[in-house]
N, CA, C and O atoms as a Tripos MOL2 file, in Angstrom:
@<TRIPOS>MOLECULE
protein
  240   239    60     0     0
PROTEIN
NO_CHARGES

@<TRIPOS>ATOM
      1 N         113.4060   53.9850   99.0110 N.3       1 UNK1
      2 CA        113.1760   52.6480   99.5200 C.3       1 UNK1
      3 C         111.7240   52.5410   99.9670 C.2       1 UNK1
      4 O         111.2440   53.4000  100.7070 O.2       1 UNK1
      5 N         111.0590   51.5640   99.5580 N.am      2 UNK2
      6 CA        109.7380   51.2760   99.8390 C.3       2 UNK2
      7 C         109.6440   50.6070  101.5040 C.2       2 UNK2
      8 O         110.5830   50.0660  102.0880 O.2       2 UNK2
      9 N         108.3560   50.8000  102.0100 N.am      3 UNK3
     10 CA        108.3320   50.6530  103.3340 C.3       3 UNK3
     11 C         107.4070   49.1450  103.4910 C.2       3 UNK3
     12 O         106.7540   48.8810  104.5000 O.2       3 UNK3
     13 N         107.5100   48.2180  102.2480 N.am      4 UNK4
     14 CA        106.8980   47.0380  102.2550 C.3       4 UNK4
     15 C         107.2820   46.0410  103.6450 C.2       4 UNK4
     16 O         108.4910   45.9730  103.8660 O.2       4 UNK4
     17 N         106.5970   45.4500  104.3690 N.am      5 UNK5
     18 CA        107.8590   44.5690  105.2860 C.3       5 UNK5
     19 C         107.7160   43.5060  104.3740 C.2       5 UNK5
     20 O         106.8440   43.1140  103.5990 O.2       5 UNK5
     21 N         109.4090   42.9950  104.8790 N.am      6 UNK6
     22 CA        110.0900   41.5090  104.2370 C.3       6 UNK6
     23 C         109.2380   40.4170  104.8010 C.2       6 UNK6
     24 O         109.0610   40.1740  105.9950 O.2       6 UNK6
     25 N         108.6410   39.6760  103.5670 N.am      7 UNK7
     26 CA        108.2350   38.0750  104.2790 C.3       7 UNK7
     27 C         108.7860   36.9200  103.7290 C.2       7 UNK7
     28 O         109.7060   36.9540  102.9120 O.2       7 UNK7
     29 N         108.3810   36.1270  104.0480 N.am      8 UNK8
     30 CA        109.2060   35.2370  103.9900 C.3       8 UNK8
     31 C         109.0050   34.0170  102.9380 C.2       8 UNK8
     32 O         107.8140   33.9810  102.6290 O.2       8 UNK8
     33 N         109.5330   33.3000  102.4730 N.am      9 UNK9
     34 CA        108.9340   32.4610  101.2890 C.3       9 UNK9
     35 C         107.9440   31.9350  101.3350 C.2       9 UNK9
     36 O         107.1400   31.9500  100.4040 O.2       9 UNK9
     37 N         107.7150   31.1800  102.7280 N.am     10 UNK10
     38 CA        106.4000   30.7650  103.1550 C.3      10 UNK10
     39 C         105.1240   31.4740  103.5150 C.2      10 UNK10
     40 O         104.0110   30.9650  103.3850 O.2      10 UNK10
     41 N         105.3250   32.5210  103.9150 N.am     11 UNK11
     42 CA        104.1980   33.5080  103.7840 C.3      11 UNK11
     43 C         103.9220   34.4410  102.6390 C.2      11 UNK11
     44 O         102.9840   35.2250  102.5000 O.2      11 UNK11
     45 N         104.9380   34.1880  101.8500 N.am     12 UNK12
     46 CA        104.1780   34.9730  100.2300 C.3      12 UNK12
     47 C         103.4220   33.4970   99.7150 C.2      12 UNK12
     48 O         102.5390   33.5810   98.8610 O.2      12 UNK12
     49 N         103.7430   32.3750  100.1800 N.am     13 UNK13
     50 CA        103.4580   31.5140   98.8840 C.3      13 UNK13
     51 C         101.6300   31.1580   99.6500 C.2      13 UNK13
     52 O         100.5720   30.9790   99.0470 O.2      13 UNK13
     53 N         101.9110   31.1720  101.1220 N.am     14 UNK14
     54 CA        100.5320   30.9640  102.2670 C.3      14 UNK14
     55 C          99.4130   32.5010  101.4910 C.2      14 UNK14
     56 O          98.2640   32.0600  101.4650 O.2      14 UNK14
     57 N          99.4160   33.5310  101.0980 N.am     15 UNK15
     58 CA         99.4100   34.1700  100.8740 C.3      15 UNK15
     59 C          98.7420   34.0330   99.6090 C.2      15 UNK15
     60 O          97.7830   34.8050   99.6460 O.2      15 UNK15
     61 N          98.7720   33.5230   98.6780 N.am     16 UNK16
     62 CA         98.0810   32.7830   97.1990 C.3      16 UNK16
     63 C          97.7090   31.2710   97.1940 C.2      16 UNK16
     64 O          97.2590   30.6780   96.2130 O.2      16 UNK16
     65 N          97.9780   30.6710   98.5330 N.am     17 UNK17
     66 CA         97.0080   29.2030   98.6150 C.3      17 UNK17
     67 C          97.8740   28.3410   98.8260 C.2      17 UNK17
     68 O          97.3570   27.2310   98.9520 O.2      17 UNK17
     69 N          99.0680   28.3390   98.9340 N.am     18 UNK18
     70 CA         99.7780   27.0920   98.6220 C.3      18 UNK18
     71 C         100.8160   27.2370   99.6360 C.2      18 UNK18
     72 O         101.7580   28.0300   99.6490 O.2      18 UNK18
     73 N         100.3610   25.9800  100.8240 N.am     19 UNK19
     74 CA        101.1780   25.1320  102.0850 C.3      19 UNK19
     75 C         101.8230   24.7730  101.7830 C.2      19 UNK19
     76 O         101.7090   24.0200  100.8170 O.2      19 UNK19
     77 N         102.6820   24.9520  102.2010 N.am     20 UNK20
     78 CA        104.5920   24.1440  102.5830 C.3      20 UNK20
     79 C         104.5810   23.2090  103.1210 C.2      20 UNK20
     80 O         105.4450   22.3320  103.1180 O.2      20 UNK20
     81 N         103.2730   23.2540  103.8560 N.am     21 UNK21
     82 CA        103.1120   21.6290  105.0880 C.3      21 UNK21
     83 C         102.0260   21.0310  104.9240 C.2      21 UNK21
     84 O         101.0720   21.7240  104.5710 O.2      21 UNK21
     85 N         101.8310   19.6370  105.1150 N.am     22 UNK22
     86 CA        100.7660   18.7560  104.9710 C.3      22 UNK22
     87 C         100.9580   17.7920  105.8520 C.2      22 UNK22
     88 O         102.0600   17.3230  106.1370 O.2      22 UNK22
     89 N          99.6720   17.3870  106.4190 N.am     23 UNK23
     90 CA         99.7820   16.4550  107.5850 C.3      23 UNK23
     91 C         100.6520   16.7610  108.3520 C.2      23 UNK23
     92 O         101.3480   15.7630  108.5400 O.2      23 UNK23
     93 N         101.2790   18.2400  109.3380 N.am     24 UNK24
     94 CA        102.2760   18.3270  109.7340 C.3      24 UNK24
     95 C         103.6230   18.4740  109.3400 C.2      24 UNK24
     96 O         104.3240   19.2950  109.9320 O.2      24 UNK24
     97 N         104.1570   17.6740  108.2620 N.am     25 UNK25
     98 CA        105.6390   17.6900  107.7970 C.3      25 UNK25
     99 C         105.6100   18.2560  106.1310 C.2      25 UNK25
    100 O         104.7080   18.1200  105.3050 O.2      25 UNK25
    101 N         106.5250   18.7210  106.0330 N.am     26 UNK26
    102 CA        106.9890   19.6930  105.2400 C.3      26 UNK26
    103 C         106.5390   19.1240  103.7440 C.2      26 UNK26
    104 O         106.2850   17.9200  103.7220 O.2      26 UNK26
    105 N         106.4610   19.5650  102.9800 N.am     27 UNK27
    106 CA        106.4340   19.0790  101.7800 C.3      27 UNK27
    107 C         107.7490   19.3110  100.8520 C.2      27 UNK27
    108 O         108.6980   20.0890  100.9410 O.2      27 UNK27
    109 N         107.4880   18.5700  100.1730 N.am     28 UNK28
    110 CA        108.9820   18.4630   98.5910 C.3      28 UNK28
    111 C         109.4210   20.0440   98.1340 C.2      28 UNK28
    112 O         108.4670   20.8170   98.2300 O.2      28 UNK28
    113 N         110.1190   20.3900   97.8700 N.am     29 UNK29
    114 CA        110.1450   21.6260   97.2160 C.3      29 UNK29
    115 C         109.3490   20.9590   95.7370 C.2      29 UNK29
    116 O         108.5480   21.7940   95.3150 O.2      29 UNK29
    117 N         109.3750   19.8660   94.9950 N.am     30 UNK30
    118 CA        108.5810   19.8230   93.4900 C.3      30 UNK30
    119 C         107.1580   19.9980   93.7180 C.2      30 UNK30
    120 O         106.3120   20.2120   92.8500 O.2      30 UNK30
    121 N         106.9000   19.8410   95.4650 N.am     31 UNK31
    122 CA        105.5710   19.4650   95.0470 C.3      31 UNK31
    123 C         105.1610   21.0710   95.0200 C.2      31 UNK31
    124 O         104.4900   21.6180   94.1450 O.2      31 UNK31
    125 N         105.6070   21.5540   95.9410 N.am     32 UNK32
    126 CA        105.3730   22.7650   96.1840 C.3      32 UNK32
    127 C         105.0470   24.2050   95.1240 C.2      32 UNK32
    128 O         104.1330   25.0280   95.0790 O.2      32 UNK32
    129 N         106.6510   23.9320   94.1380 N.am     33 UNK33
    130 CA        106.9450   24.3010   93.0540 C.3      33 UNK33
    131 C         106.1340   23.8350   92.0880 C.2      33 UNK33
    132 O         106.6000   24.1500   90.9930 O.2      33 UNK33
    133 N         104.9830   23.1370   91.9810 N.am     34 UNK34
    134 CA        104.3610   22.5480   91.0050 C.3      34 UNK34
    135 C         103.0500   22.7780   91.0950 C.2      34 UNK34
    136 O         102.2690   22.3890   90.2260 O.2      34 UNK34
    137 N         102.6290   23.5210   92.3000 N.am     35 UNK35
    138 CA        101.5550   23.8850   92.4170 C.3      35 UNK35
    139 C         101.9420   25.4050   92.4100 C.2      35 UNK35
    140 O         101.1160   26.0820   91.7990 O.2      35 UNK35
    141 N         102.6180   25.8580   92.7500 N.am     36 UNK36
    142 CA        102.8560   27.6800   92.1490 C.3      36 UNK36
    143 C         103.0560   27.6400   90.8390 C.2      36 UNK36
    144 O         102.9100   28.7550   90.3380 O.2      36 UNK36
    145 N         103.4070   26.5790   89.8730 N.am     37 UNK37
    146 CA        103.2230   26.7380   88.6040 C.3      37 UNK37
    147 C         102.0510   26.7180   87.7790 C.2      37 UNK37
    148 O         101.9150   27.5280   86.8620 O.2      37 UNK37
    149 N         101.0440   25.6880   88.0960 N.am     38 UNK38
    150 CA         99.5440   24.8860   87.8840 C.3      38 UNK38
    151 C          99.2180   27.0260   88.6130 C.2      38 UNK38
    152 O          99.0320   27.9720   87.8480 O.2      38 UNK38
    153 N          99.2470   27.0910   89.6290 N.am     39 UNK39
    154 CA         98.5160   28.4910   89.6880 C.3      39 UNK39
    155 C          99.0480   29.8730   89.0290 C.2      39 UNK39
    156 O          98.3370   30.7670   88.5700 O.2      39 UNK39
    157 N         100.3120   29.8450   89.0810 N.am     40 UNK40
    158 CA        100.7990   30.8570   88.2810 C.3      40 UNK40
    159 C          99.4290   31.5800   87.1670 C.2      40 UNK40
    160 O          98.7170   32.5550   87.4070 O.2      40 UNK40
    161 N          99.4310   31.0980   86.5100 N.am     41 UNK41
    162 CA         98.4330   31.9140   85.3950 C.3      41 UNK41
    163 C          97.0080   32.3710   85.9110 C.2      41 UNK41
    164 O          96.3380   32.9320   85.0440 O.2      41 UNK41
    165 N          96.5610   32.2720   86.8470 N.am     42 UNK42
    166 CA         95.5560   32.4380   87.6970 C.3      42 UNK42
    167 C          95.8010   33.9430   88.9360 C.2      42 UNK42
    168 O          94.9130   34.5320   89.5520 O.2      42 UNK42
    169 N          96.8480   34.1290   88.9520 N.am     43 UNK43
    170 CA         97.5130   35.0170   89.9580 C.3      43 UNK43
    171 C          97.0390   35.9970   89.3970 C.2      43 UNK43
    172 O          96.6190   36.1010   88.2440 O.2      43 UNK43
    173 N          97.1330   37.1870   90.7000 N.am     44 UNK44
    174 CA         96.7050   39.1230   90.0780 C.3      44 UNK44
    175 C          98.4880   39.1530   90.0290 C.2      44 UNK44
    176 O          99.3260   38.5150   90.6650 O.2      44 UNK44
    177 N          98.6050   40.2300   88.9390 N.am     45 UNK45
    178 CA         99.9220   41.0510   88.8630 C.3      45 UNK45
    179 C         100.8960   40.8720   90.3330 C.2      45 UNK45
    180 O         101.9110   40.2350   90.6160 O.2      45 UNK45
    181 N          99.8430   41.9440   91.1780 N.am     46 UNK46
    182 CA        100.3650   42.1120   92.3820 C.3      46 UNK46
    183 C         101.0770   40.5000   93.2020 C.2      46 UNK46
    184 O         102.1720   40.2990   93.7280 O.2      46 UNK46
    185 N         100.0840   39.7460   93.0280 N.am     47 UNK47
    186 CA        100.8300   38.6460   93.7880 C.3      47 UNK47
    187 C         102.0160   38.1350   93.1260 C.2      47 UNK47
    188 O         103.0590   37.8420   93.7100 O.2      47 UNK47
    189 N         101.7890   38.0350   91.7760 N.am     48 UNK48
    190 CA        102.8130   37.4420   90.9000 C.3      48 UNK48
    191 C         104.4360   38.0880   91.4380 C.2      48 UNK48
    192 O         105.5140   37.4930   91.4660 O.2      48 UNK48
    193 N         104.1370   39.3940   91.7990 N.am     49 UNK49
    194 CA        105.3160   40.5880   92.0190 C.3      49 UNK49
    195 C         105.8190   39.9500   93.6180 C.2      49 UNK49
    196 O         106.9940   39.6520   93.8350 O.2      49 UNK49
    197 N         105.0090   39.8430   94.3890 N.am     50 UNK50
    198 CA        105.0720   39.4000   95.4830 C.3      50 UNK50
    199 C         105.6920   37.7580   95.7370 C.2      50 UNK50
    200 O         106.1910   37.5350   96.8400 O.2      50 UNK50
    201 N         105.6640   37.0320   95.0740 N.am     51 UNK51
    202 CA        106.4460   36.1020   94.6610 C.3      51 UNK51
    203 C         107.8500   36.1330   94.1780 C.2      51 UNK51
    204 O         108.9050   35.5430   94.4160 O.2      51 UNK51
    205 N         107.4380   37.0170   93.4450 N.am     52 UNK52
    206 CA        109.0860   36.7940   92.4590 C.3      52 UNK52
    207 C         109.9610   38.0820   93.5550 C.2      52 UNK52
    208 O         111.1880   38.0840   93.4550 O.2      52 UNK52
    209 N         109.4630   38.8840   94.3240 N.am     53 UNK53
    210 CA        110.6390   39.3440   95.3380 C.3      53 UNK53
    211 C         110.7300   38.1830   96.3100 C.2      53 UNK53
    212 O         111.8700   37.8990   96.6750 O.2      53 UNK53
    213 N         110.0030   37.6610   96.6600 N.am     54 UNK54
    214 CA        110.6140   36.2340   97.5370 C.3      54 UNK54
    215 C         111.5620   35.9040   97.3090 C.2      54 UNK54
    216 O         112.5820   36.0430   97.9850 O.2      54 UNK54
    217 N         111.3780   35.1660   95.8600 N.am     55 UNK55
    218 CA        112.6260   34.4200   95.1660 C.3      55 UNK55
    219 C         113.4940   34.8680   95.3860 C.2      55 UNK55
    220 O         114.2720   34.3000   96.1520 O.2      55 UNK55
    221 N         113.9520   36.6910   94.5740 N.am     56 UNK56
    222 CA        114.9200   37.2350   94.3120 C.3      56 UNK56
    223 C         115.3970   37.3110   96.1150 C.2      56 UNK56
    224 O         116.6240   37.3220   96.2060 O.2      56 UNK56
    225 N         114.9360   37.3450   97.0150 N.am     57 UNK57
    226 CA        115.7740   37.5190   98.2690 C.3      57 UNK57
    227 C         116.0380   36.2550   98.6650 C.2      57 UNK57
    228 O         116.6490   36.3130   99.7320 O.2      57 UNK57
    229 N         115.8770   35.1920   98.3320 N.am     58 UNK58
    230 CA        115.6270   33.5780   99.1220 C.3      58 UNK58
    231 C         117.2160   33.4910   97.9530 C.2      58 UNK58
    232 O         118.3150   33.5860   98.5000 O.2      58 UNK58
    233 N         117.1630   33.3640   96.8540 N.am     59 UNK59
    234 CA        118.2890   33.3940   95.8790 C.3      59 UNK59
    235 C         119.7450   34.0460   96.1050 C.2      59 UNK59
    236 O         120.8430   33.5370   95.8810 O.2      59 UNK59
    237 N         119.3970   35.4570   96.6690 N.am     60 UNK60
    238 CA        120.6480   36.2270   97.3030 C.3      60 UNK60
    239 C         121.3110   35.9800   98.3020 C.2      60 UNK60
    240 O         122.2480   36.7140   98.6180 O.2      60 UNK60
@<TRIPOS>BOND
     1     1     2 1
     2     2     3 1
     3     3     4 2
     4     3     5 am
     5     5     6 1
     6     6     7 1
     7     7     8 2
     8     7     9 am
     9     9    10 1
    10    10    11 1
    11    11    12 2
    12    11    13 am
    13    13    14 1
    14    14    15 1
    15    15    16 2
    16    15    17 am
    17    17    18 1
    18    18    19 1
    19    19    20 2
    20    19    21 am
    21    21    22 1
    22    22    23 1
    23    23    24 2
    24    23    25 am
    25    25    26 1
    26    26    27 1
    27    27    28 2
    28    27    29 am
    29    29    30 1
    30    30    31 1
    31    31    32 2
    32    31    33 am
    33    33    34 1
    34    34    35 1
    35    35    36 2
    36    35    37 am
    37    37    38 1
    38    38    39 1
    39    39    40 2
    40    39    41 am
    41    41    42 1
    42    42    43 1
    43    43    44 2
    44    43    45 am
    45    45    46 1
    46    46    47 1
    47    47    48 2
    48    47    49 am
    49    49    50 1
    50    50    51 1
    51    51    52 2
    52    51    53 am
    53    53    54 1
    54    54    55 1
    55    55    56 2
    56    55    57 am
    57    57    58 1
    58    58    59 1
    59    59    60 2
    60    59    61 am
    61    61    62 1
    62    62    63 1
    63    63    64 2
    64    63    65 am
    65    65    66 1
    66    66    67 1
    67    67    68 2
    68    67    69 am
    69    69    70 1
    70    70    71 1
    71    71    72 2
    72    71    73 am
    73    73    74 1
    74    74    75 1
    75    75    76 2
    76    75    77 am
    77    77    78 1
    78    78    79 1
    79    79    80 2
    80    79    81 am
    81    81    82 1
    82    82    83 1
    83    83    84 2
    84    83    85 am
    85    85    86 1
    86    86    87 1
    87    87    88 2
    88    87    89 am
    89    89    90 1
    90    90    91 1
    91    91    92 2
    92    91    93 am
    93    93    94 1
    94    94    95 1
    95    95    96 2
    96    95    97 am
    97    97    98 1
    98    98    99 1
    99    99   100 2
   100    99   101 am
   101   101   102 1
   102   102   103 1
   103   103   104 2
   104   103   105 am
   105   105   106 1
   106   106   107 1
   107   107   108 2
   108   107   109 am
   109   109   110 1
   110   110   111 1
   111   111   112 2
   112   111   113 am
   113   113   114 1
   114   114   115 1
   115   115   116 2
   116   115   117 am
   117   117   118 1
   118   118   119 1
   119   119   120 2
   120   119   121 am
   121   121   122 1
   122   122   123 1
   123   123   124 2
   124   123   125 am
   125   125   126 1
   126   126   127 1
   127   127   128 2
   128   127   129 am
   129   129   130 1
   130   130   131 1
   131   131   132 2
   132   131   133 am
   133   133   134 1
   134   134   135 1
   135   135   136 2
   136   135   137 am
   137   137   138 1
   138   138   139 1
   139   139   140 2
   140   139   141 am
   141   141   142 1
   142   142   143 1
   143   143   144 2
   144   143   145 am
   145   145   146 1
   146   146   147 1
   147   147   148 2
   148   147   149 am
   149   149   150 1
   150   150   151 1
   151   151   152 2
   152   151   153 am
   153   153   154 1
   154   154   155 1
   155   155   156 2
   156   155   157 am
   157   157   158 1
   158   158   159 1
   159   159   160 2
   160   159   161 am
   161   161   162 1
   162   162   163 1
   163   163   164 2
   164   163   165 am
   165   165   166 1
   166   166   167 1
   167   167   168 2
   168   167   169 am
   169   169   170 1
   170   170   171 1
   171   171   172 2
   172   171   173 am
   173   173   174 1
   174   174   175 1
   175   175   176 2
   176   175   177 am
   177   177   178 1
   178   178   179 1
   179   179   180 2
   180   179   181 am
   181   181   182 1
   182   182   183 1
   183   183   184 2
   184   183   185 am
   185   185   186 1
   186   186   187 1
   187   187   188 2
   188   187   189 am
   189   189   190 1
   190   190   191 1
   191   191   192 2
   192   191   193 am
   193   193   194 1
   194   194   195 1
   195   195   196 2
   196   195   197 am
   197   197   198 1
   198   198   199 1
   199   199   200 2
   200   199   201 am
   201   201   202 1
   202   202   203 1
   203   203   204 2
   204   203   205 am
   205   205   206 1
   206   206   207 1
   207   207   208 2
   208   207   209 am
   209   209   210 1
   210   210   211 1
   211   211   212 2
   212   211   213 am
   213   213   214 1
   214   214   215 1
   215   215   216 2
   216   215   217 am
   217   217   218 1
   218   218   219 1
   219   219   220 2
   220   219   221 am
   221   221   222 1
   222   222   223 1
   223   223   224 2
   224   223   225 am
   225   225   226 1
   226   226   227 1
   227   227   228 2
   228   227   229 am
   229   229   230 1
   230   230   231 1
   231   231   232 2
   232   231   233 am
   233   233   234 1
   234   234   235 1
   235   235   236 2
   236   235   237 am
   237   237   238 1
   238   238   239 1
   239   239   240 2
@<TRIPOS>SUBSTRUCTURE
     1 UNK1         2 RESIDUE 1 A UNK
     2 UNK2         6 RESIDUE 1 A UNK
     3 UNK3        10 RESIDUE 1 A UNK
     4 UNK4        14 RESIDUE 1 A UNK
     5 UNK5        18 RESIDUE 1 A UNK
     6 UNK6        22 RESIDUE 1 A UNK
     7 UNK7        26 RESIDUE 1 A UNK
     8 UNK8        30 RESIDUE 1 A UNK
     9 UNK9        34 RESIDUE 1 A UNK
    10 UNK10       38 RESIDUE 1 A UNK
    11 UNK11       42 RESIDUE 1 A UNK
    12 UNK12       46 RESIDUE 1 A UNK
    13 UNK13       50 RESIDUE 1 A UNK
    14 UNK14       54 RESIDUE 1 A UNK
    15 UNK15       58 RESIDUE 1 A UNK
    16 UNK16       62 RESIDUE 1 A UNK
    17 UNK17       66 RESIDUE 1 A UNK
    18 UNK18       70 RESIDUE 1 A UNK
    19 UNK19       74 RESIDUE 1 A UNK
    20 UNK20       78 RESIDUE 1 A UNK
    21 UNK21       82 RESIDUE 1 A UNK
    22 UNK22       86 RESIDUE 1 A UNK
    23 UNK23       90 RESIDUE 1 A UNK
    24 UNK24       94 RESIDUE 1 A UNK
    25 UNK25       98 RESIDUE 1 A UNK
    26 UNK26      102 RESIDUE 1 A UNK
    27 UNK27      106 RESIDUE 1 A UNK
    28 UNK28      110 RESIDUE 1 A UNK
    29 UNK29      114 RESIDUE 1 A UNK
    30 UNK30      118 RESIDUE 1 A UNK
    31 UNK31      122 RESIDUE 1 A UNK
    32 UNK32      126 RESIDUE 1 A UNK
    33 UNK33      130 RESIDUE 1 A UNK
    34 UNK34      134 RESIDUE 1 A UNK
    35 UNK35      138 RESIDUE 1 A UNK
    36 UNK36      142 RESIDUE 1 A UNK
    37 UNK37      146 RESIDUE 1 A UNK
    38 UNK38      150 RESIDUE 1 A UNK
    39 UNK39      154 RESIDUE 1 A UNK
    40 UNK40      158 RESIDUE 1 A UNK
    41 UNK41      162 RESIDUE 1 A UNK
    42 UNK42      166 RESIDUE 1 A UNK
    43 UNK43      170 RESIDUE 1 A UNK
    44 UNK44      174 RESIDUE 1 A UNK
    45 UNK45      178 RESIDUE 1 A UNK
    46 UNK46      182 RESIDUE 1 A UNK
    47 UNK47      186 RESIDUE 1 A UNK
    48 UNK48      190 RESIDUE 1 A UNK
    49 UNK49      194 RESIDUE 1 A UNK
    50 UNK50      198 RESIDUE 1 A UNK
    51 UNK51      202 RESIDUE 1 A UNK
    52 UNK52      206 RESIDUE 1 A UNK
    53 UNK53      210 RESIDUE 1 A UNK
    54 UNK54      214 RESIDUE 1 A UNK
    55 UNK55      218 RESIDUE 1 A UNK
    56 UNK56      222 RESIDUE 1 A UNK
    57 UNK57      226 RESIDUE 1 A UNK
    58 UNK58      230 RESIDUE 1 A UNK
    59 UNK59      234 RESIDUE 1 A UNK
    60 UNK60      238 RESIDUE 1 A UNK
């Protein structure tokens, strides 16, 4: 077992540029989701990995 600590969706995604919040209140999940896509191809490996364990624990 790796000794990574667990974060949280919002701090992997804070983590490669992209706020959950604007002006205070939360944003859409599309909008959100639409800017991790527009960056997706721009990402290092590592973050990309760091994302997709988010998911896989936010999903479970």
């Amino acid at each position: 077992m790796d000794n990574e600590q667990i974060e949280t969706m919002a701090q992997v995604l804070e983590t490669v540029g992209i706020s959950i919040k604007q002006d205070g209140e939360y944003r859409s999940v599309d909008d959100v989701m639409g800017e991790l896509w527009d960056k997706w191809h721009s990402l290092m490996q590592n973050d990309k990995q760091r994302v997709a364990k988010a998911f896989v624990r936010y999903f479970l």
